[in-house]
C-alpha positions in Angstrom: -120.5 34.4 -53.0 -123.6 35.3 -51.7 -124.0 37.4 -48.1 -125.5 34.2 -45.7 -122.5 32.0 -46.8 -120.2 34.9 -46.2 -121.8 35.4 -42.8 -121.6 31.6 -42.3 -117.5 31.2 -42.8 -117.1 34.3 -40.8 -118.7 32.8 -37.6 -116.4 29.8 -38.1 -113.5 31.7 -38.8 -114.1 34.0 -35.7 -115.1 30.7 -33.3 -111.7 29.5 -34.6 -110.1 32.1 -33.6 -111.6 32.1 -30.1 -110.3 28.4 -29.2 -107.2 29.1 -31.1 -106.8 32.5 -28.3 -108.1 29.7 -25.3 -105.6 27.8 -26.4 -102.8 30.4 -26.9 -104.0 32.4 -24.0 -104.6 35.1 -25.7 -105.5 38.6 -23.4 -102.6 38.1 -21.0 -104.1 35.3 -19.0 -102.8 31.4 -18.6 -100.8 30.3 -21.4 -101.8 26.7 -20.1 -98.4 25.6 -20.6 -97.4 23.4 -17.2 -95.3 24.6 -14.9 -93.1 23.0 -11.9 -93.1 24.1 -8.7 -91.0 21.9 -6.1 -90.8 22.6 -2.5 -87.6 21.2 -1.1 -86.8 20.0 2.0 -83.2 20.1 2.3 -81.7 23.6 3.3 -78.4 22.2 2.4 -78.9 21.5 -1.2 -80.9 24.7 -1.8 -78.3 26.4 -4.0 -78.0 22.7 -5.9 -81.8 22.6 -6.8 -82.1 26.2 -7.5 -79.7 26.2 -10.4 -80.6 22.4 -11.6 -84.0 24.3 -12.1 -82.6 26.9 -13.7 -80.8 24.7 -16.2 -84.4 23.0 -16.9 -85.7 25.9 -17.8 -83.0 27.0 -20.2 -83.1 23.5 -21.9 -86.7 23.4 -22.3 -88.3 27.0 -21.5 -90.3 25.1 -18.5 -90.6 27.2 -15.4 -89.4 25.6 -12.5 -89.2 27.2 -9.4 -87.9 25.8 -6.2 -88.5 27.1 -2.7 -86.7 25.7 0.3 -88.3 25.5 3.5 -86.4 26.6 6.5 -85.0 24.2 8.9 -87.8 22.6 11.4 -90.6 24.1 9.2 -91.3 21.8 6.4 -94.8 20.2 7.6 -96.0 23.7 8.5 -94.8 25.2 4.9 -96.2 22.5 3.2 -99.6 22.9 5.1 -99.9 26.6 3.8 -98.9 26.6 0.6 -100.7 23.3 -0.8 -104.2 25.3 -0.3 -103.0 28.5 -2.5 -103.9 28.6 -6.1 -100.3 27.8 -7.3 -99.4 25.2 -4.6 -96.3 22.8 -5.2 -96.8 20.1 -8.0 -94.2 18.5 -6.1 -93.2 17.6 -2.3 -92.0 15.4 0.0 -93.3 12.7 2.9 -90.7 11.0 5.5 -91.8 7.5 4.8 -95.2 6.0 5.6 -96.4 8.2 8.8 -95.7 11.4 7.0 -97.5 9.8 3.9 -100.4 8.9 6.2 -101.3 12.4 6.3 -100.7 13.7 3.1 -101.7 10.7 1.0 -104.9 12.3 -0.2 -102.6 14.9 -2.3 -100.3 12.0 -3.4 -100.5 11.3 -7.3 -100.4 7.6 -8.4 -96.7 6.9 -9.9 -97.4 3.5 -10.5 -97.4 3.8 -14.1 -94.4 6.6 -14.3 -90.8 6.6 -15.9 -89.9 7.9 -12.5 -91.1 4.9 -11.0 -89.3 2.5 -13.8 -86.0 4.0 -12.7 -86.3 2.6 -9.3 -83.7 0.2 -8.8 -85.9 -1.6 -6.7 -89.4 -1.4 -6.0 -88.5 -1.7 -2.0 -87.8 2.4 -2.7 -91.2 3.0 -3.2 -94.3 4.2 -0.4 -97.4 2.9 -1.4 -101.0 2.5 -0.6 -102.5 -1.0 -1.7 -101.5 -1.3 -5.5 -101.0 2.6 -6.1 -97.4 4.2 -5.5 -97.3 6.8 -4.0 -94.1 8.4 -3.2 -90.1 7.4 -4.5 -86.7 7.5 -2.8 -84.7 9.9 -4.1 -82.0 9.9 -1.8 -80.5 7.0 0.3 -78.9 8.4 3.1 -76.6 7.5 6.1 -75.8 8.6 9.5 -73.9 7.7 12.4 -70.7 9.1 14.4 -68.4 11.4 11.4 -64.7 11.6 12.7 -61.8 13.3 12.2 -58.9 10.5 11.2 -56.2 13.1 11.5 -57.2 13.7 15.5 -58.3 10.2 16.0 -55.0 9.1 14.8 -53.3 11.4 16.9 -55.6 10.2 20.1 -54.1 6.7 19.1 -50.4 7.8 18.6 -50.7 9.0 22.3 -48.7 7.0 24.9 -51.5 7.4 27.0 -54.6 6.1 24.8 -55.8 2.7 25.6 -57.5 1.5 22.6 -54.5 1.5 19.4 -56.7 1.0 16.4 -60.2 1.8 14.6 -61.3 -1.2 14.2 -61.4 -1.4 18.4 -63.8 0.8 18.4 -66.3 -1.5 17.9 -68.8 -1.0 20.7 -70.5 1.5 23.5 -67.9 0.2 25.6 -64.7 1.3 23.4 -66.4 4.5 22.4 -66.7 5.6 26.1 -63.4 5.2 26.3 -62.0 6.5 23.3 -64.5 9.6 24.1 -63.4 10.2 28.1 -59.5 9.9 27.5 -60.0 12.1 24.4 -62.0 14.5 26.8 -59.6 14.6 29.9 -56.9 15.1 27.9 -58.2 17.7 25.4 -55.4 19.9 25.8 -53.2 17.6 24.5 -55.1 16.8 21.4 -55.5 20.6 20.8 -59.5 20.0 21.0 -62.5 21.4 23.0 -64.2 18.4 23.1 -64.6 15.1 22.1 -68.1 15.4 20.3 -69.2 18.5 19.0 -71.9 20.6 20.9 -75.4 19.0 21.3 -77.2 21.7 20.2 -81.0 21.3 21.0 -82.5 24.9 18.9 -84.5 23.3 16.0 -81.6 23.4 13.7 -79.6 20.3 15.7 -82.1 18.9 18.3 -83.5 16.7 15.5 -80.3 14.5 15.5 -80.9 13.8 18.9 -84.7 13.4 19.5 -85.0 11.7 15.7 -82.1 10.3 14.4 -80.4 9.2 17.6 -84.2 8.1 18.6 -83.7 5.6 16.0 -81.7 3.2 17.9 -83.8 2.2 20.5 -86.8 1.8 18.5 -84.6 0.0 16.2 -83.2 -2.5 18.4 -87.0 -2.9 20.0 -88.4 -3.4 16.8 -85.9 -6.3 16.3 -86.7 -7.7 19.6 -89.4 -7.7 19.0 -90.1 -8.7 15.6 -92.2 -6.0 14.4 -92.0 -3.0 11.9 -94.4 -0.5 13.4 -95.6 -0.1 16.7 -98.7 1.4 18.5 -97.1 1.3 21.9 -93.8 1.4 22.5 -91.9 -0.6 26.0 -88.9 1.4 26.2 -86.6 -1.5 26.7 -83.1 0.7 25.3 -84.1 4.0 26.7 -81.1 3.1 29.2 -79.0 2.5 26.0 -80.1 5.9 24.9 -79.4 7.4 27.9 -75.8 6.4 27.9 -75.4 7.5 24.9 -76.5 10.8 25.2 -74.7 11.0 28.6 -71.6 10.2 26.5 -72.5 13.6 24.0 -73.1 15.5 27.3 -69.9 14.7 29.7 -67.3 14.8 27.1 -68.5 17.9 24.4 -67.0 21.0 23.5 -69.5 22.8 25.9 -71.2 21.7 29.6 -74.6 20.4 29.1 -76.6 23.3 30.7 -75.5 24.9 27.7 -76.8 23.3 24.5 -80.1 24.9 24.9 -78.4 27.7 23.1 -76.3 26.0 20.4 -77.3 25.9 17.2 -76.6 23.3 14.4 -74.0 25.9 12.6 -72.1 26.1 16.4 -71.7 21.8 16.2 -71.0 22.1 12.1 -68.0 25.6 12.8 -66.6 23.2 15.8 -65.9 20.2 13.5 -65.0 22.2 10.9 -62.3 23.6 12.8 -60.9 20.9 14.1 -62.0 21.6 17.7 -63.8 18.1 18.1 -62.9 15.0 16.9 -66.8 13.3 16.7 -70.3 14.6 15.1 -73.1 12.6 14.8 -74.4 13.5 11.6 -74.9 12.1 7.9 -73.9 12.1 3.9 -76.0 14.9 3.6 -73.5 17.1 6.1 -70.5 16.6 3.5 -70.5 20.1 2.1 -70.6 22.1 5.3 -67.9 20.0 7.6 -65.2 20.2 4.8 -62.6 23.2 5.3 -60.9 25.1 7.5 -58.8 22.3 9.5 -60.8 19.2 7.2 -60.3 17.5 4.2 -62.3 15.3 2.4 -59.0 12.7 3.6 -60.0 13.6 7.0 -63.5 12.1 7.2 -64.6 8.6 8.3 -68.1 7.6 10.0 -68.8 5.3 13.2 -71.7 3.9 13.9 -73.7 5.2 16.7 -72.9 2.2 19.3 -75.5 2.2 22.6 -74.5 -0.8 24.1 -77.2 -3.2 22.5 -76.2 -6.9 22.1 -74.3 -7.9 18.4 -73.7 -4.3 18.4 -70.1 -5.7 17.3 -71.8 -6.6 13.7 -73.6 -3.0 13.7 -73.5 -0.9 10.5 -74.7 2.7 9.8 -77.9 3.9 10.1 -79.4 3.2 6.3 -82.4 4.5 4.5 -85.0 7.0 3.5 -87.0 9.8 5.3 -86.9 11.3 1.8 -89.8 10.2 -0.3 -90.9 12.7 -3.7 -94.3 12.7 -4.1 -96.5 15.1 -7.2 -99.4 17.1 -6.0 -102.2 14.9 -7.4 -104.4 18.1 -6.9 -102.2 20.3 -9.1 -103.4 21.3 -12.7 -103.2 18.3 -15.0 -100.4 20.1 -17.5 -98.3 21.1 -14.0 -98.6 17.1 -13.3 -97.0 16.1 -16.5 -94.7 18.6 -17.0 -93.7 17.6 -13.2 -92.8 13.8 -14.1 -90.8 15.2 -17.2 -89.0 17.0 -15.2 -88.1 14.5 -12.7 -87.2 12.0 -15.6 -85.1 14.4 -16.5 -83.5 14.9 -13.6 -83.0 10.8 -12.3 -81.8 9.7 -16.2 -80.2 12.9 -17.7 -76.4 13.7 -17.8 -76.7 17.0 -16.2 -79.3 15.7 -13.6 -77.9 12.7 -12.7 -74.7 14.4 -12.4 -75.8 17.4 -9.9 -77.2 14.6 -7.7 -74.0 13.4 -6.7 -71.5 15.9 -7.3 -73.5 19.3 -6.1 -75.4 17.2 -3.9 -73.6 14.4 -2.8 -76.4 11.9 -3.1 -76.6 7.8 -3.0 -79.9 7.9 -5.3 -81.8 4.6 -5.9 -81.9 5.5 -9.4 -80.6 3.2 -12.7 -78.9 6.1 -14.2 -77.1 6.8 -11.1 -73.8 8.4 -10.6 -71.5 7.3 -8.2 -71.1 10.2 -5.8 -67.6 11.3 -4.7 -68.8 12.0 -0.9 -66.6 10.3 1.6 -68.8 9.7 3.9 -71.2 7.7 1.2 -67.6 5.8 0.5 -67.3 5.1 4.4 -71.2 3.6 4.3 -70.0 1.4 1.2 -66.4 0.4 2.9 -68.6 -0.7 6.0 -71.7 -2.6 4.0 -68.8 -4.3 2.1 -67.3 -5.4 5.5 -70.4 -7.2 6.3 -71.8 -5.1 9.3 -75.7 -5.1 9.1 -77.3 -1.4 8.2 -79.0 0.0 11.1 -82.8 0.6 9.3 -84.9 3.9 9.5 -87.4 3.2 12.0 -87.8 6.7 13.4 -89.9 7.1 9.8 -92.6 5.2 12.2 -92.5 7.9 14.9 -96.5 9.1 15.2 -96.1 12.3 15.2 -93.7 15.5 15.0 -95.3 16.1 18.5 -93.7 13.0 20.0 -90.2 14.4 19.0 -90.9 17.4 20.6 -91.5 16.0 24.0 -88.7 13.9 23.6 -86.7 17.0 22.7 -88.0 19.1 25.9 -87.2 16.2 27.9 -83.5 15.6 26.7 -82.9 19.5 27.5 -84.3 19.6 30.6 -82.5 16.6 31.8 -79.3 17.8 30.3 -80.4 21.2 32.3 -80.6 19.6 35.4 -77.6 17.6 36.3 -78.3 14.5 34.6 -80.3 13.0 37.3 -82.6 10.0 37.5 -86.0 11.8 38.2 -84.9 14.0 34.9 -84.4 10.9 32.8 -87.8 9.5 34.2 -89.4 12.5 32.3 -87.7 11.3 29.1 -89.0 8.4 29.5 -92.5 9.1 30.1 -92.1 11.6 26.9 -90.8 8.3 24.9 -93.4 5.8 26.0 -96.7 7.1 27.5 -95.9 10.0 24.5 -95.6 7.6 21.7 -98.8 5.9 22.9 -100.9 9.2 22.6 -99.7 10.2 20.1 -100.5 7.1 17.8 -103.7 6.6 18.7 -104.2 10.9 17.8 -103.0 10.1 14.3 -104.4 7.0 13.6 
C-alpha cells in the first residue's frame, strides 16, 4: 500500500474518530444524552416526585431531578431558574393567565403521547391550534370536616340542625358554626374552623381559593368566562363568609396575621376544630393524631348565593404541565418520555394516586384511595353542580396580594364597614389595574 493512500485512510479514520468522541463526549464534556429537570409546584408531594424520579432513573439511567419550590414562591423560582444554562425542561402555569406570561417558553404538545392520554381535550391550555399545557391533576376544595365531631355537634340536645344533608346553605352553616363555637367546651374543641392563617403558607386559601366564589357566581351572572373589570356584586357574600372563619375559629381574628398553614393543618389534625377549608391535595397532612381517613368528609364552601342548595365543590385545575420549549432538543424528548411514563406506566400511574392522592385526567388512571376525592365523587353523583376554577382568571399575583392585605387588616380592625370598604376597593378598582398591566 503505498504512503498517500496510507495517509488518506488515516485522516478518515482519525475524522471518524473525532465525531465518534462529539458524539460520545469524549474529554469529559456533555455526553448529549437528555436529561429531565422538573420544577414542582406542590410542597406536599415533594417526597412523592423525588423518589418517582429516582425510580426513572433506575429503570432507564435518565437523570431526573426534581426541585420543589417553596410555598408562595413558585413564579419568582421559575423566573430565575428558566434564564440559567440548565433551566427546567419542565414546569407549570395556573391555567390561561399564568400561561399568558409564560407562553413564549411553552412547547407545542399537540402532537404528544402526553396529549393523547387526555381524557378529554377540555384538560388542555392552548393558544389557537397549538397545546400548550395539560392537566395533570383535577383537584377539589371546599369546607373538610370532621364526621366524628360533627356527629357529636348533632347528637347534642342542644344543636338545632339534626343531619348533614341540612347543611345545605350559608344559612345552616352559620348555624351549625356559632352553636358549635359557643358551646366549644362541650364539643372538646377550640373552634369551629381552624385558624385563618394569613403568612403566605395559608392566606392563599382565602384571597384565592375562597376568592373563587364571588367571581364564580358573577361570572355566572353574568354570562361570561373572563373579565377585564370586575362589579363586585358577592363581595357581601364573601364577607360573610369570612366573617363566619373569623367569629367562630380556634383563635380571635387579630391574630391570624401570625398563623401559619402548619398552625390550621396541627389544629384539625388534633381534633381541635371540626371545619378547614382546604382540598384533595391536604389528605396526607390532616390524617393522624385524633383523624382517620373514616373521619373526613367535605362541604362546599356555601356564601349565601341563590341555588346555592344545588352547589357542589369547587372543581378543576390551576395545575397545568408545560415543557420548556427553550430547553435542549434531547432534554425535550427525553422530557415527554418521561411524562408518558409517568401518566401510562404501572409504577407512575400508581404513585399518582396512592403517594399522591391525585384525580388525574389521564386514560391510564388509577382510582385514588383519597377520601376526600371519594367525597367530590359521592357529591358529583348526587347531582350538585361543581363550582368551576375561575380564580385561574385572576390578572395577577399582585391582585391577590391586595386582597390579602385587605382581609388582614380588616380582620385586624374589628371587622368594621370602612375596613371591608378597603377590601373592596382591593377586589374591584385592583382587578381593573391590574388587567389592563398584564394585558
Amino acid at each position: 500500500m503505498n504512503g498517500k493512500r496510507m495517509t488518506r485512510i488515516f485522516a478518515v479514520l482519525v475524522a471518524g474518530c473525532v465525531i465518534l468522541c462529539l458524539f460520545a463526549g469524549c474529554g469529559g464534556g456533555e455526553t448529549g444524552a437528555g436529561k429531565v429537570y422538573y420544577l414542582n409546584f406542590k410542597p406536599e408531594q415533594k417526597a412523592a416526585w423525588e423518589q418517582l424520579a429516582k425510580t426513572y432513573t433506575d429503570q432507564t439511567g435518565v437523570p431526573v431531578t426534581v426541585v420543589t419550590a417553596a410555598s408562595g414562591t413558585y413564579e419568582d423560582t421559575l423566573s430565575a431558574e428558566i434564564v440559567k444554562d440548565n433551566p427546567p425542561t419542565l414546569f407549570q402555569v395556573n391555567g390561561p393567565v399564568g400561561l399568558s406570561h409564560w407562553k413564549e417558553y411553552c412547547y407545542d404538545l399537540k402532537d404528544t403521547d402526553l396529549y393523547r392520554e387526555l381524557t378529554s381535550k377540555e384538560f388542555a391550555l392552548t393558544d389557537g391550534d397549538k397545546v400548550l399545557g395539560i392537566a395533570y391533576v383535577l383537584e377539589t376544595y371546599g369546607i373538610i370536616y370532621n364526621k366524628k365531631l360533627l356527629d357529636r355537634y348533632f347528637a347534642a340536645d342542644w344543636s338545632t340542625v339534626k343531619r348533614l344533608e341540612d347543611i345545605n346553605g350559608f344559612s345552616a352553616l352559620s348555624k351549625v358554626a356559632a352553636e358549635i363555637q359557643a358551646h366549644r367546651e362541650a364539643l372538646g374543641v377550640k373552634g369551629a374552623f381552624t385558624s385563618a392563617g394569613m403568612t403566605d403558607s395559608s392566606d392563599w386559601r382565602f384571597k384565592n381559593h375562597l376568592a373563587n366564589l364571588p367571581i364564580y357566581y358573577e361570572y355566572e351572572k353574568r354570562g361570561i368566562d373572563t373579565a377585564e373589570k370586575i362589579d363586585g356584586t358577592y363581595l357581601d357574600n364573601y364577607r360573610q363568609i369570612w366573617d363566619l372563619y373569623l367569629n367562630n375559629a380556634t383563635c380571635a381574628p387579630t391574630e391570624i396575621g401570625a398563623k401559619t398553614g402548619d398552625d390550621a393543618v396541627s389544629e384539625f389534625r388534633k381534633g381541635e376544630a371540626v371545619f378547614y377549608q382546604n382540598g384533595t391535595w391536604s389528605h396526607g397532612e390532616i390524617v393522624g393524631d385524633k383523624v382517620s381517613d373514616e373521619d373526613l368528609g367535605m362541604l362546599p364552601l356555601y356564601i349565601g348565593a341563590e341555588g346555592e342548595e344545588n352547589q357542589g365543590l369547587c372543581t378543576g385545575s390551576e395545575n397545568y404541565w408545560c415543557v420548556n420549549a427553550e430547553a435542549r432538543d434531547e432534554d425535550i424528548q427525553e422530557t415527554l418520555k418521561f411524562l408518558k411514563w409517568v401518566v401510562t406506566s404501572e409504577t407512575g400511574t400508581r404513585a399518582l394516586a396512592e403517594e399522591m392522592g391525585f384525580s388525574v385526567p389521564f386514560k391510564a388512571a388509577k382510582k385514588s384511595d383519597n377520601p376526600l376525592t371519594k367525597a367530590a365523587e359521592d357529591m358529583v353523583a348526587a347531582g350538585k353542580k361543581p363550582v368551576g376554577w375561575n380564580f385561574t382568571t385572576i390578572p395577577s399575583e399582585d391582585w391577590k396580594d391586595g386582597v390579602g392585605a385587605a382581609l388582614l387588616s380588616y380582620a385586624q380592625t374589628g371587622l368594621t364597614d370602612e375596613g371591608w370598604e378597603k377590601v373592596k376597593t382591593a377586589f374591584v378598582n385592583g382587578w381593573a389595574t391590574e388587567y389592563a398591566k398584564n394585558h
